[in-house]
Biopython code that builds the backbone (N, CA, C, O; Angstrom):
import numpy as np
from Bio.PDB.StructureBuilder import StructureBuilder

atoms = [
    (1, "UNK", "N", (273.777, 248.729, -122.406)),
    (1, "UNK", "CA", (272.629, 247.873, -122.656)),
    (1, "UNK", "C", (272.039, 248.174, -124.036)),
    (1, "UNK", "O", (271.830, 247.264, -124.839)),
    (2, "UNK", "N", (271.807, 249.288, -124.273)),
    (2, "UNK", "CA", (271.038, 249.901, -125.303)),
    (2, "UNK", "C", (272.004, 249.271, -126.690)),
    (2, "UNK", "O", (271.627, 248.737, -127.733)),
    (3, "UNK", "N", (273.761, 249.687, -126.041)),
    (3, "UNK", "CA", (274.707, 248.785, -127.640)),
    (3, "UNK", "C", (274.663, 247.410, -127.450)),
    (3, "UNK", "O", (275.328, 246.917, -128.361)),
    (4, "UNK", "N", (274.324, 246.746, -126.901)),
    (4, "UNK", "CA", (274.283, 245.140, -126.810)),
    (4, "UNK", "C", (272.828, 245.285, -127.891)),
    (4, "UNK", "O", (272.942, 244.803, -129.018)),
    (5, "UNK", "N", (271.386, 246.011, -127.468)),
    (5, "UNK", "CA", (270.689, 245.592, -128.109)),
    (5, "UNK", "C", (270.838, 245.596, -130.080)),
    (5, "UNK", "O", (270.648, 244.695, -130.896)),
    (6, "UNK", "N", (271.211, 246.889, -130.227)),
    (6, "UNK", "CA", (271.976, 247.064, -131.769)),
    (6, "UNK", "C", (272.739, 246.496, -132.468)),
    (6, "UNK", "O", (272.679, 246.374, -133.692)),
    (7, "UNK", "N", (274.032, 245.842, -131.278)),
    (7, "UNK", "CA", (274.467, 244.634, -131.713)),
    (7, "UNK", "C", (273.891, 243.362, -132.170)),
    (7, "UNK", "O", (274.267, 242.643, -133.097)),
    (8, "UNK", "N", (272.522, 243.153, -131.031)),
    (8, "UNK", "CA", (271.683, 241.577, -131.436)),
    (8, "UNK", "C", (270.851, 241.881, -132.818)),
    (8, "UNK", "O", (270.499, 241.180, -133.767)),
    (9, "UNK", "N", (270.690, 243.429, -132.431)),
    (9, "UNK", "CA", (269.715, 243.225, -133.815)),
    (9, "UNK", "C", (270.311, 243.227, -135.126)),
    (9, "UNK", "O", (269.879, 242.636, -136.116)),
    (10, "UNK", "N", (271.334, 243.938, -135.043)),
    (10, "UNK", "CA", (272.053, 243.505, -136.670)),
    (10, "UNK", "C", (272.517, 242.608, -136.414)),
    (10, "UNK", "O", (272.736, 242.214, -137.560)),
    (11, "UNK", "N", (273.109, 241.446, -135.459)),
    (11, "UNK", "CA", (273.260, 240.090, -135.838)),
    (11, "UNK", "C", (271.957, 239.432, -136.440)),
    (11, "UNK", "O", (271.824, 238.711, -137.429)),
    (12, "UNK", "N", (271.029, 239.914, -135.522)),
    (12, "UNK", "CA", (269.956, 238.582, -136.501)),
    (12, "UNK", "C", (269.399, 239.374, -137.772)),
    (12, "UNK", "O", (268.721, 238.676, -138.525)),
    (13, "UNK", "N", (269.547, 240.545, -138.095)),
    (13, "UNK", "CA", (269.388, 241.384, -139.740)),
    (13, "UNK", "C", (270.648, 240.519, -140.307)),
    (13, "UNK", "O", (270.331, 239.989, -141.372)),
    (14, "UNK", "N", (271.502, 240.326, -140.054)),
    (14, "UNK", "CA", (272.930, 239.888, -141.016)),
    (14, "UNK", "C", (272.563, 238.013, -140.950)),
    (14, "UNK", "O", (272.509, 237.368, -141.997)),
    (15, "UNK", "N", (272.376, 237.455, -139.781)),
    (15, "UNK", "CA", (271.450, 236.215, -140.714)),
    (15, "UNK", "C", (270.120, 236.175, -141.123)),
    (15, "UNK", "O", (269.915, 235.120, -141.724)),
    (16, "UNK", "N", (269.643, 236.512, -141.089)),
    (16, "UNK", "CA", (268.315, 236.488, -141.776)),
    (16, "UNK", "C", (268.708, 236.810, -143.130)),
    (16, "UNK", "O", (268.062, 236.148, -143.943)),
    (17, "UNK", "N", (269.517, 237.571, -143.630)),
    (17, "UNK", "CA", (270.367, 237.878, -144.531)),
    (17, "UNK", "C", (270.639, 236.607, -145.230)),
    (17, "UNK", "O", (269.967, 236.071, -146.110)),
    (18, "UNK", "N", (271.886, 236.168, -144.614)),
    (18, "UNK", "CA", (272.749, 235.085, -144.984)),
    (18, "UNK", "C", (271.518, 234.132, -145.088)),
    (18, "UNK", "O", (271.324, 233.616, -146.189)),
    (19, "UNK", "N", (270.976, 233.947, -144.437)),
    (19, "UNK", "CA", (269.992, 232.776, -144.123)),
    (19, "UNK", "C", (269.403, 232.702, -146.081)),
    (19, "UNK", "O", (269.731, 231.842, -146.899)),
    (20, "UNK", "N", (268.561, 233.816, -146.288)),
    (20, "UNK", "CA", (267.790, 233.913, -147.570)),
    (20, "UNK", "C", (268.561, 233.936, -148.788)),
    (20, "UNK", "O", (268.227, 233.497, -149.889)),
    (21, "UNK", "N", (270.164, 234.782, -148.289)),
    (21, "UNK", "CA", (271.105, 234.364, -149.611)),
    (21, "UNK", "C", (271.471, 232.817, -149.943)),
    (21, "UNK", "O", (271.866, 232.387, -151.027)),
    (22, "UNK", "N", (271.264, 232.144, -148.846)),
    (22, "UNK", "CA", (271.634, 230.747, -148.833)),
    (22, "UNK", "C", (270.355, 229.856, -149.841)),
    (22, "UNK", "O", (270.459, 228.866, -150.566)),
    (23, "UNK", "N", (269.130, 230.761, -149.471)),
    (23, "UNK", "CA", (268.055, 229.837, -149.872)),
    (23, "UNK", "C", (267.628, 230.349, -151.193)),
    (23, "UNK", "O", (266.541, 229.981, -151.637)),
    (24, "UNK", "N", (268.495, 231.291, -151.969)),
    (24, "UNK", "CA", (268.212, 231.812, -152.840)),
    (24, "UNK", "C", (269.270, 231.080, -153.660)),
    (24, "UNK", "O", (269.017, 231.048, -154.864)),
    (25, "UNK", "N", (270.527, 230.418, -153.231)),
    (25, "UNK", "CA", (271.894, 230.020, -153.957)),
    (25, "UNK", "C", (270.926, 228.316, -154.315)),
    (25, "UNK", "O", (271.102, 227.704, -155.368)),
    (26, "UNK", "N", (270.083, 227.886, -153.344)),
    (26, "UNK", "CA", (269.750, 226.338, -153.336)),
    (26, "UNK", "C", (268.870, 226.767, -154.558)),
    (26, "UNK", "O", (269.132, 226.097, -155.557)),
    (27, "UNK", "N", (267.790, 227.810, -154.761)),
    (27, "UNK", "CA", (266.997, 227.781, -155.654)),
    (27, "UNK", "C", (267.333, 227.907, -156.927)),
    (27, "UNK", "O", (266.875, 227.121, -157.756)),
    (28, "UNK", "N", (268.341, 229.099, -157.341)),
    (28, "UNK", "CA", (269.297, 229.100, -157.728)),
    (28, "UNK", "C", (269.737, 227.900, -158.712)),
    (28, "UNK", "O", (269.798, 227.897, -159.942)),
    (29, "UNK", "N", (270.066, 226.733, -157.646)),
    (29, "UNK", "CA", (270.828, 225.147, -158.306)),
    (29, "UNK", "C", (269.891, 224.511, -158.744)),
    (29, "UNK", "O", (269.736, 224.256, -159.938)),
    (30, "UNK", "N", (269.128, 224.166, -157.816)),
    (30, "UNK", "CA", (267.871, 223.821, -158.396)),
    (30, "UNK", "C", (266.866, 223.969, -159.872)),
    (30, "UNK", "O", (266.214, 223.191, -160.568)),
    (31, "UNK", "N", (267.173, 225.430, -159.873)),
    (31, "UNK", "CA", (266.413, 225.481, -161.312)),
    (31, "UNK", "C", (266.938, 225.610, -162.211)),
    (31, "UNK", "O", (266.408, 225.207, -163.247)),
    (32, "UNK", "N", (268.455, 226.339, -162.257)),
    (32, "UNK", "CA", (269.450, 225.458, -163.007)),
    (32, "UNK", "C", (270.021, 223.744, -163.603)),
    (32, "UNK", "O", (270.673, 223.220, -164.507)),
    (33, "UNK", "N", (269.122, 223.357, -162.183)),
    (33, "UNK", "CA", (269.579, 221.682, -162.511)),
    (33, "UNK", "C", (268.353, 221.081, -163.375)),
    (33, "UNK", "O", (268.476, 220.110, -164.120)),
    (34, "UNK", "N", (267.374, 221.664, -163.208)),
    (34, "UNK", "CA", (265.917, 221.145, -164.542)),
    (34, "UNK", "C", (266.299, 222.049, -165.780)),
    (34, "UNK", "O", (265.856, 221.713, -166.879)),
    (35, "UNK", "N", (267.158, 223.268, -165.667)),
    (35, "UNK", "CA", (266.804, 223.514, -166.674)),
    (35, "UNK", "C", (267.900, 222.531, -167.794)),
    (35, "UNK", "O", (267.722, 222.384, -169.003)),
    (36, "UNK", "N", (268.881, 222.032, -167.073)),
    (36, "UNK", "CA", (269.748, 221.506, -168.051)),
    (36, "UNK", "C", (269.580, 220.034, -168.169)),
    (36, "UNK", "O", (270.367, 219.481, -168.938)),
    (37, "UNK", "N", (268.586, 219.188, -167.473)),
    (37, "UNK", "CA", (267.678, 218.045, -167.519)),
    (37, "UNK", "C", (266.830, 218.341, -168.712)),
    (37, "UNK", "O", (267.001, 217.418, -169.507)),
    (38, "UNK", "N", (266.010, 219.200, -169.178)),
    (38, "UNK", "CA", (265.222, 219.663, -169.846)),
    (38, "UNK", "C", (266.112, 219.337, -171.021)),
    (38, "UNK", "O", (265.899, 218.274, -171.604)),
    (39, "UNK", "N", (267.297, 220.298, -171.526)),
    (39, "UNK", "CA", (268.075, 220.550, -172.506)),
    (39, "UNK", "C", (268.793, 219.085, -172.847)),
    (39, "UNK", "O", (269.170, 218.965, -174.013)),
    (40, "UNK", "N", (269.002, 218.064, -172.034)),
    (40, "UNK", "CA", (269.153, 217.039, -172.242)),
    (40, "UNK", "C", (268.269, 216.538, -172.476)),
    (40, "UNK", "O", (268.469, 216.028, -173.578)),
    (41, "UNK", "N", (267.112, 216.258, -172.081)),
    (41, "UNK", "CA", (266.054, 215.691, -172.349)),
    (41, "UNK", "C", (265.666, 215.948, -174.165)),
    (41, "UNK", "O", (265.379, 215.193, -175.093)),
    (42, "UNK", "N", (265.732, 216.484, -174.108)),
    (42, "UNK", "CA", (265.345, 217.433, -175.494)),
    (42, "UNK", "C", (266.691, 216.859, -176.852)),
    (42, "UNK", "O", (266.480, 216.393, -177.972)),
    (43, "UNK", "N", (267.965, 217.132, -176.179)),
    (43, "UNK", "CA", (269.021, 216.494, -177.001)),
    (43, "UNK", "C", (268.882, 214.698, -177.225)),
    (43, "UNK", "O", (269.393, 214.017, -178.114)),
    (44, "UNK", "N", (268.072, 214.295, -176.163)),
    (44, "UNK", "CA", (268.510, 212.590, -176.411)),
    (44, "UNK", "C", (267.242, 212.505, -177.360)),
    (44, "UNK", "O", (267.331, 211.585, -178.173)),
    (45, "UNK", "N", (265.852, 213.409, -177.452)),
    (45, "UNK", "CA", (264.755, 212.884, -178.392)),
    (45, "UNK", "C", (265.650, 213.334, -179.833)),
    (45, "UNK", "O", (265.819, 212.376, -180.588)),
    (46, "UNK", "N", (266.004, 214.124, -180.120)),
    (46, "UNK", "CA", (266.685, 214.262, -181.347)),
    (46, "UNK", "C", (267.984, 213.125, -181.391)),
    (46, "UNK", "O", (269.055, 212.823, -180.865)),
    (47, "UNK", "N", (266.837, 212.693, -182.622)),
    (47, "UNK", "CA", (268.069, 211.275, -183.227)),
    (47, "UNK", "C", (268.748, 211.849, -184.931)),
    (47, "UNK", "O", (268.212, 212.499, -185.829)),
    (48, "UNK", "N", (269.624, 211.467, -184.847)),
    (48, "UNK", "CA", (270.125, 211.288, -186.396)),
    (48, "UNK", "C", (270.150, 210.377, -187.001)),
    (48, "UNK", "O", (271.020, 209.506, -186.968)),
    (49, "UNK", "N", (269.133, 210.415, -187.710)),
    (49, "UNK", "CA", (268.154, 209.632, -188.787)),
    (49, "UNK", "C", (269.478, 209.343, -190.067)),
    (49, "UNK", "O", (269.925, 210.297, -190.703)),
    (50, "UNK", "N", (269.888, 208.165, -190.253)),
    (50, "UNK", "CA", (270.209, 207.794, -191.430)),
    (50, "UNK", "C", (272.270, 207.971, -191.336)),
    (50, "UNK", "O", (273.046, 208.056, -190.385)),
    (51, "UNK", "N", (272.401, 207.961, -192.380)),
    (51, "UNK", "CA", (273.733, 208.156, -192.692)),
    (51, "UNK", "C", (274.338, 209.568, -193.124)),
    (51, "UNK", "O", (273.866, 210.120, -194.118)),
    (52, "UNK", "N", (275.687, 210.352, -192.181)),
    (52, "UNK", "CA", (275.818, 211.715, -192.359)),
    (52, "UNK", "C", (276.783, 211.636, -193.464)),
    (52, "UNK", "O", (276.604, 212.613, -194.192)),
    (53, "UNK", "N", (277.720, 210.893, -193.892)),
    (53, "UNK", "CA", (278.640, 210.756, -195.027)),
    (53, "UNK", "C", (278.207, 211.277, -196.320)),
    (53, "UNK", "O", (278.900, 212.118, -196.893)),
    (54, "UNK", "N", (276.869, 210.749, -196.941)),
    (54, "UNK", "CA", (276.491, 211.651, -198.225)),
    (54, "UNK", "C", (276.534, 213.375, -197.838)),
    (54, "UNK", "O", (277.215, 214.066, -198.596)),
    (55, "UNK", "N", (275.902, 213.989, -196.809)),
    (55, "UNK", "CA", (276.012, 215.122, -196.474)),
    (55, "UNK", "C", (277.611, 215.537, -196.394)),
    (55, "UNK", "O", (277.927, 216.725, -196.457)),
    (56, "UNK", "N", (278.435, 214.671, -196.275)),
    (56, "UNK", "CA", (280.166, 215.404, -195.748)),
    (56, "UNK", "C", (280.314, 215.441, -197.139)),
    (56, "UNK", "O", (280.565, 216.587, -197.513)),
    (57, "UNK", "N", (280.235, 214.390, -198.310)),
    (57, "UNK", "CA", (280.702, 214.503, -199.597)),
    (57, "UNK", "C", (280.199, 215.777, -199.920)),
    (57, "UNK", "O", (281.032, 216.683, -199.925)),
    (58, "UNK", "N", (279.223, 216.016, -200.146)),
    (58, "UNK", "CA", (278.513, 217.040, -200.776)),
    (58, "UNK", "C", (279.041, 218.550, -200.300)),
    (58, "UNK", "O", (279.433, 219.454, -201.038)),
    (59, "UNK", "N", (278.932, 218.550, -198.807)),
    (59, "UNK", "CA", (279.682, 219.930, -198.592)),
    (59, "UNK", "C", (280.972, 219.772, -198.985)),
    (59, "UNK", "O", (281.290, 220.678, -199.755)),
    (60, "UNK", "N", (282.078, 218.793, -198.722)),
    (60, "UNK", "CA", (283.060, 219.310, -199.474)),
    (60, "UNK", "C", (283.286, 219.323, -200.971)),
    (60, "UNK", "O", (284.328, 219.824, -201.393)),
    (61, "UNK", "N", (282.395, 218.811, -201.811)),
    (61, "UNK", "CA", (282.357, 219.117, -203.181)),
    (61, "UNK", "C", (281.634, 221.056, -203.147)),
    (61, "UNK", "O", (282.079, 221.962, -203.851)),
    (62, "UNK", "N", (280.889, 221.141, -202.490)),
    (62, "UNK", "CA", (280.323, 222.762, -202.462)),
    (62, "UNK", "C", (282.160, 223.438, -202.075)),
    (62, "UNK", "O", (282.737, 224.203, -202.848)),
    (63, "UNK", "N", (282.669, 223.019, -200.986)),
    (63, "UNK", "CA", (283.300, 223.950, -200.796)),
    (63, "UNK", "C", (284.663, 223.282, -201.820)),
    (63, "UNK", "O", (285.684, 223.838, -201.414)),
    (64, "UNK", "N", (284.889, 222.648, -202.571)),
    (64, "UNK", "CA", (285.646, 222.389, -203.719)),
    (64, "UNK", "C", (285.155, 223.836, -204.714)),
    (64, "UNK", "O", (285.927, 224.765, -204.954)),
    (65, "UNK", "N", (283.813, 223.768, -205.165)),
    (65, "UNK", "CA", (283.414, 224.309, -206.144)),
    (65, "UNK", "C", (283.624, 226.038, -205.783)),
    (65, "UNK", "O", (283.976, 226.850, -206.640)),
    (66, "UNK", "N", (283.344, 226.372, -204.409)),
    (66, "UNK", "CA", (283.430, 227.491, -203.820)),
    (66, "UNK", "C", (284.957, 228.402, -204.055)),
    (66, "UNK", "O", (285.103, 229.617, -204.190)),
    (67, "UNK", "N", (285.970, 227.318, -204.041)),
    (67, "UNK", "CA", (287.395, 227.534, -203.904)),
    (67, "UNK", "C", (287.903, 227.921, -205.254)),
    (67, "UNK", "O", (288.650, 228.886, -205.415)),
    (68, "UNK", "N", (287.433, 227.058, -206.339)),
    (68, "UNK", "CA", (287.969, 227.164, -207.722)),
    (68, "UNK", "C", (287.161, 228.445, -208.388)),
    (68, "UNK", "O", (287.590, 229.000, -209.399)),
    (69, "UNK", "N", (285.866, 228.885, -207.671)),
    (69, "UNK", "CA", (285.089, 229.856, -208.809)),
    (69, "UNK", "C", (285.745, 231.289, -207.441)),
    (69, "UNK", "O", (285.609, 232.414, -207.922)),
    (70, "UNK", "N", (286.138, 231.297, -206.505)),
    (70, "UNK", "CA", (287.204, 232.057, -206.080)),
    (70, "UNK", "C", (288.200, 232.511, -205.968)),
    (70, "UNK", "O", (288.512, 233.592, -205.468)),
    (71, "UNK", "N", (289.103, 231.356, -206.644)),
    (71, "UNK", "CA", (290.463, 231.587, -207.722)),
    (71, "UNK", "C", (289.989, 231.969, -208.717)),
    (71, "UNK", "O", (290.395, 233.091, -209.021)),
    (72, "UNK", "N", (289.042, 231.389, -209.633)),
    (72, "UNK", "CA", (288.921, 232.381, -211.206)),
    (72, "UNK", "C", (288.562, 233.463, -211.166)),
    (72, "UNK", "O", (289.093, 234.210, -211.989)),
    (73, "UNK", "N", (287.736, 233.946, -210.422)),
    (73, "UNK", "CA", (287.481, 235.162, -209.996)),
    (73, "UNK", "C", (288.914, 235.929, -209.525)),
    (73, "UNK", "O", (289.197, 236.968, -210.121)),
    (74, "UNK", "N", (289.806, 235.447, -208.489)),
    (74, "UNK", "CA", (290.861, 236.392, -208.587)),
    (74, "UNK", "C", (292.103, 236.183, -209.391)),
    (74, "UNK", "O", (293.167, 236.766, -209.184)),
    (75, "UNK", "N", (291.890, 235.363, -210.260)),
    (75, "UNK", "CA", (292.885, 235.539, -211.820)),
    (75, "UNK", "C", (292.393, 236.465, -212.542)),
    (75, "UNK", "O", (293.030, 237.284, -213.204)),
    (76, "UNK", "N", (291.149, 236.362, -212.432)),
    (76, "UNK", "CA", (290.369, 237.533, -213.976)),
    (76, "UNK", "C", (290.458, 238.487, -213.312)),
    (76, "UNK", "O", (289.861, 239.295, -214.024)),
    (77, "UNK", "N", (290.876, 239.220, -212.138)),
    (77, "UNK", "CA", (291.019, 240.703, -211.372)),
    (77, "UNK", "C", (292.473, 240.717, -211.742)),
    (77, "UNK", "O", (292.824, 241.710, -212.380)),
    (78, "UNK", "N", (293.355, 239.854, -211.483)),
    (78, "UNK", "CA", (294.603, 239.697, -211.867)),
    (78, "UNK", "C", (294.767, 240.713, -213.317)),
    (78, "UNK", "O", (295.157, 241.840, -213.622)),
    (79, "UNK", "N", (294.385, 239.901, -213.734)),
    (79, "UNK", "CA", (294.422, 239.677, -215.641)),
    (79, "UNK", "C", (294.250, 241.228, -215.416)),
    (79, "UNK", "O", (295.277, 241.869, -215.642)),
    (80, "UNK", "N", (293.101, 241.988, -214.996)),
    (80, "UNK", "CA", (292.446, 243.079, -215.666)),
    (80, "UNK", "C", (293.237, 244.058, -214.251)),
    (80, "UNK", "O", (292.512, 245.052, -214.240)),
    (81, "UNK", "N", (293.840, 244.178, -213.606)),
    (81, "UNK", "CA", (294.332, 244.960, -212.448)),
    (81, "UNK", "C", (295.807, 245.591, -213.053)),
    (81, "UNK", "O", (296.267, 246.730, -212.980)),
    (82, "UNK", "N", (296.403, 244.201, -213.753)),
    (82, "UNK", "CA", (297.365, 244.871, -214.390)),
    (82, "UNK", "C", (297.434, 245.738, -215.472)),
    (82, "UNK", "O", (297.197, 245.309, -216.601)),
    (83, "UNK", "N", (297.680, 246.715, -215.310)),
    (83, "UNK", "CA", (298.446, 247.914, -216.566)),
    (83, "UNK", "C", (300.000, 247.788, -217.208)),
    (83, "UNK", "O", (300.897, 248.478, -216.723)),
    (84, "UNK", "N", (300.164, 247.220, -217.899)),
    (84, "UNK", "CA", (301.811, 247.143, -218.506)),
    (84, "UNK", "C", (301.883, 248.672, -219.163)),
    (84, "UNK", "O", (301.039, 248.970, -220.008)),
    (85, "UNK", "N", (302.893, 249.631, -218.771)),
    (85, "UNK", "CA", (303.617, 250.390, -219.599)),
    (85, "UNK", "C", (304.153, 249.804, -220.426)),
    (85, "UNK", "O", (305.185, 249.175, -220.189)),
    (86, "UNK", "N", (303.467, 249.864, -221.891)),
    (86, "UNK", "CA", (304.535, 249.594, -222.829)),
    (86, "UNK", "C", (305.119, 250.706, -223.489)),
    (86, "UNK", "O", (304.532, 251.730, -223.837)),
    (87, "UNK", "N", (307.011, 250.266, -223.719)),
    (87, "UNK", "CA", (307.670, 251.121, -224.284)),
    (87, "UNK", "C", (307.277, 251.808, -225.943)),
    (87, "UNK", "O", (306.349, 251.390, -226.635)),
    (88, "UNK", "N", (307.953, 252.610, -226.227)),
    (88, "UNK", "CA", (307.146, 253.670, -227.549)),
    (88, "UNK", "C", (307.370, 252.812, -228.503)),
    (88, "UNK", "O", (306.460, 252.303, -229.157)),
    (89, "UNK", "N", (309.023, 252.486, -228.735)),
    (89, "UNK", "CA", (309.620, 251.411, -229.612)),
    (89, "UNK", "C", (308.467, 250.141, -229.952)),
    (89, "UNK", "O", (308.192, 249.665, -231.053)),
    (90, "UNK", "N", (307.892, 249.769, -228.558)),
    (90, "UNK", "CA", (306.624, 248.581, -228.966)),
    (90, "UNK", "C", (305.790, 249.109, -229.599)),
    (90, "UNK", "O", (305.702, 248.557, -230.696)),
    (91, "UNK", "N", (304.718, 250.376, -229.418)),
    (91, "UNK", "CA", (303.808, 250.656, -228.961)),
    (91, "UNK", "C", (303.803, 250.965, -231.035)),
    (91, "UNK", "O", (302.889, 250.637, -231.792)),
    (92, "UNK", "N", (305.420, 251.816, -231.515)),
    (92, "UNK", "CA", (305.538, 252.009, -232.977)),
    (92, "UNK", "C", (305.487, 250.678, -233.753)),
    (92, "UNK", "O", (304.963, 250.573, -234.861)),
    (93, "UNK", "N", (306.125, 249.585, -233.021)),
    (93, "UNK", "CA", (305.607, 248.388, -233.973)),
    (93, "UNK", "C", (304.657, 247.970, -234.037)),
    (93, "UNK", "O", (304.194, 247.814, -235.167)),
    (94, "UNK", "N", (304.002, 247.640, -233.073)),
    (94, "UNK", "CA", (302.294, 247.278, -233.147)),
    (94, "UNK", "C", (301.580, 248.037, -234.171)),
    (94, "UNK", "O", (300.953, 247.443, -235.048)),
    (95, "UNK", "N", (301.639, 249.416, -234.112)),
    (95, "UNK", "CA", (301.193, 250.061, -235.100)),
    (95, "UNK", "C", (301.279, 249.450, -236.328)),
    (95, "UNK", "O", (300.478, 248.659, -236.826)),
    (96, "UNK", "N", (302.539, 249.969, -236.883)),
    (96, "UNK", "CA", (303.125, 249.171, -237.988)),
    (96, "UNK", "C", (302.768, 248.138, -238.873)),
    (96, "UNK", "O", (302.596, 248.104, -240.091)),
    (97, "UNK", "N", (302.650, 246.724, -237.344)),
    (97, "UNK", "CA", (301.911, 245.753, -238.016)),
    (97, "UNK", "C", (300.373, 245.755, -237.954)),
    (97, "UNK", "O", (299.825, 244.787, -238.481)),
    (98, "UNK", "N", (299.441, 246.880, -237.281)),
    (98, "UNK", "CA", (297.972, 247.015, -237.635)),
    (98, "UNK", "C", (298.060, 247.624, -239.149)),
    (98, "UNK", "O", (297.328, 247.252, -240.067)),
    (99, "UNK", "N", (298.950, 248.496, -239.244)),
    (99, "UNK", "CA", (298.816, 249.238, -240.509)),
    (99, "UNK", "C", (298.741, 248.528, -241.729)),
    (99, "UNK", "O", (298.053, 248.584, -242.749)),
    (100, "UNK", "N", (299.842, 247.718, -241.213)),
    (100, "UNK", "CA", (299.924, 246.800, -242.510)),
    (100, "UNK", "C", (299.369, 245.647, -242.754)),
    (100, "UNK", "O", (299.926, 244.960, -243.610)),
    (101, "UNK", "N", (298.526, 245.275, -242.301)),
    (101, "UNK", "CA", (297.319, 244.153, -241.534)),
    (101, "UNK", "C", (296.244, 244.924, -242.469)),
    (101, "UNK", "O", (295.979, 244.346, -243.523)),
    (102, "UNK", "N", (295.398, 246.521, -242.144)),
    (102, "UNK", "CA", (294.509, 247.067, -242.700)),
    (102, "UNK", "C", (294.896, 246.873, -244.351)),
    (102, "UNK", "O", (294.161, 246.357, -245.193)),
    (103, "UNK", "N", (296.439, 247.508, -244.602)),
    (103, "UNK", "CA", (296.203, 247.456, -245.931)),
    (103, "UNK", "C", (296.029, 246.204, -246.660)),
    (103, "UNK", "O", (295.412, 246.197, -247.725)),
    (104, "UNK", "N", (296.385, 245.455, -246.305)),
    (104, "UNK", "CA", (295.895, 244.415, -246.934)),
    (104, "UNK", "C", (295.041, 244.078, -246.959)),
    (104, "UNK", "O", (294.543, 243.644, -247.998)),
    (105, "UNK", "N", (294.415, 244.105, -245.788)),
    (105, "UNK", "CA", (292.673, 243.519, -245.998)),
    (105, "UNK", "C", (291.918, 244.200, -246.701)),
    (105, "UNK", "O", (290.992, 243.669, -247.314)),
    (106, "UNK", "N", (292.263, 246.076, -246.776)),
    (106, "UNK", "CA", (291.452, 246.715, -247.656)),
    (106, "UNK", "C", (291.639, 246.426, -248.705)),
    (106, "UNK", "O", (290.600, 246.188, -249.320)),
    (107, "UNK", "N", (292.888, 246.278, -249.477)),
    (107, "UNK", "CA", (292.657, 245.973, -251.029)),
    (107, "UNK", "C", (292.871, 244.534, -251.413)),
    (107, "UNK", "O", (293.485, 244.118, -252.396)),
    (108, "UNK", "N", (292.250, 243.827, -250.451)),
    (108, "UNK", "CA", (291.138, 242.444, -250.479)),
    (108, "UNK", "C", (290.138, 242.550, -251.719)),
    (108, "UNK", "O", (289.185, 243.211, -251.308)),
    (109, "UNK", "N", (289.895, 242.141, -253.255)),
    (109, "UNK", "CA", (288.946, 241.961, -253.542)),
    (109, "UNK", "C", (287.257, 241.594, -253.100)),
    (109, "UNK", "O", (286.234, 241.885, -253.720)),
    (110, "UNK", "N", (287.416, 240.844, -251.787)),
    (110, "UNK", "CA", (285.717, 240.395, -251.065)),
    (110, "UNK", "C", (285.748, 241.379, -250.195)),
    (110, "UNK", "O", (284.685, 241.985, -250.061)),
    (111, "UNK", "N", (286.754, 241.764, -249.485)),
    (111, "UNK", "CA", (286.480, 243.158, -249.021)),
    (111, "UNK", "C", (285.911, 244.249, -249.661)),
    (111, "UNK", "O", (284.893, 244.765, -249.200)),
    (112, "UNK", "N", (286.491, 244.698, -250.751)),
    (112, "UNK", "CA", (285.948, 245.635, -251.466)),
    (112, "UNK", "C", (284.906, 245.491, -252.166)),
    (112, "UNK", "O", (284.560, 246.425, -252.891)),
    (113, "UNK", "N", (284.136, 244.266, -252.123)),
    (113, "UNK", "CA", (282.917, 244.202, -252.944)),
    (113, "UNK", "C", (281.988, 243.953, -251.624)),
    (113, "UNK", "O", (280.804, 244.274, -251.726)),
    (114, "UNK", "N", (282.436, 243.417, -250.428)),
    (114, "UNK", "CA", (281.108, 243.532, -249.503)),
    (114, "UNK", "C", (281.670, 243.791, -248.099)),
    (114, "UNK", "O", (281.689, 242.884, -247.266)),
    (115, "UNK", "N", (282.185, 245.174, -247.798)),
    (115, "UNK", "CA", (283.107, 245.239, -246.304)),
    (115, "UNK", "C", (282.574, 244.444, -245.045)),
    (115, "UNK", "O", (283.250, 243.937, -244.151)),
    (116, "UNK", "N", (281.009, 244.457, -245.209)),
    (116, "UNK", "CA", (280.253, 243.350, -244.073)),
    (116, "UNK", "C", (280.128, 242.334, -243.974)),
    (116, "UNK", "O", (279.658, 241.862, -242.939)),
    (117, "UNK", "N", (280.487, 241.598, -244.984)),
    (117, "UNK", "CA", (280.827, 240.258, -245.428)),
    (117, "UNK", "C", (281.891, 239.617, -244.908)),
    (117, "UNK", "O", (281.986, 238.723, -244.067)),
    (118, "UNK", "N", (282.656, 240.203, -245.529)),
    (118, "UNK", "CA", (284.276, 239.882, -245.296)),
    (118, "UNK", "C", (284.439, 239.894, -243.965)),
    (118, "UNK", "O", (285.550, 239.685, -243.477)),
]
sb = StructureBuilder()
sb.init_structure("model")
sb.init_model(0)
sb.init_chain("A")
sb.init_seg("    ")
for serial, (resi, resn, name, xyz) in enumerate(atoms, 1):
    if name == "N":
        sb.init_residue(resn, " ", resi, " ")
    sb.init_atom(name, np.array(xyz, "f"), 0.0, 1.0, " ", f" {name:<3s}", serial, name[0])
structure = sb.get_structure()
């Protein structure tokens, strides 16, 4: 007698249970279902005013302009990233022709009368 009663009473603890999980799943939908009435509500007052096409030109001219000053930027890292070893054989002609570049310009007559000038 006494396990029959333990039995009834956790049956009606296990719906009373179920019972409030049930009424908690409806509330649950419920206020889920205004809240996304709301969010619609809210999306249909926002209108788009006018024509979006001038706005598409414009960003893709930005992202035109974005693209090309991002290539020049990584040509001029290019340019300056590289180090050429040059061989000695070069490195003696270059000389050569600075050397012989200076002398001439030094015994430049306008050189020699105004080196800041010239």
């Amino acid at each position: 007698s006494q396990l029959e009663q333990e039995v009834s009473v956790l049956g009606k603890k296990v719906k009373r249970q179920n019972r409030r999980n049930l009424w908690l799943k409806k509330l649950g939908a419920i206020h889920s279902n205004q809240v996304e009435e709301k969010k619609a509500a809210r999306r249909r007052r926002t209108v788009v005013v006018g024509d979006v096409k001038p706005l598409q030109d414009a960003l893709d001219e930005v992202a035109q302009i974005l693209s090309e000053s991002c290539n020049s930027l990584g040509s001029e890292k290019q340019k300056m990233g590289k180090t050429r070893v040059v061989s000695r054989n070069k490195r003696q002609m270059v000389l050569a022709e600075e050397s012989k570049r200076f002398k001439a310009i030094s015994g430049h007559r306008q050189f020699k009368a105004d080196p800041l000038k010239a």
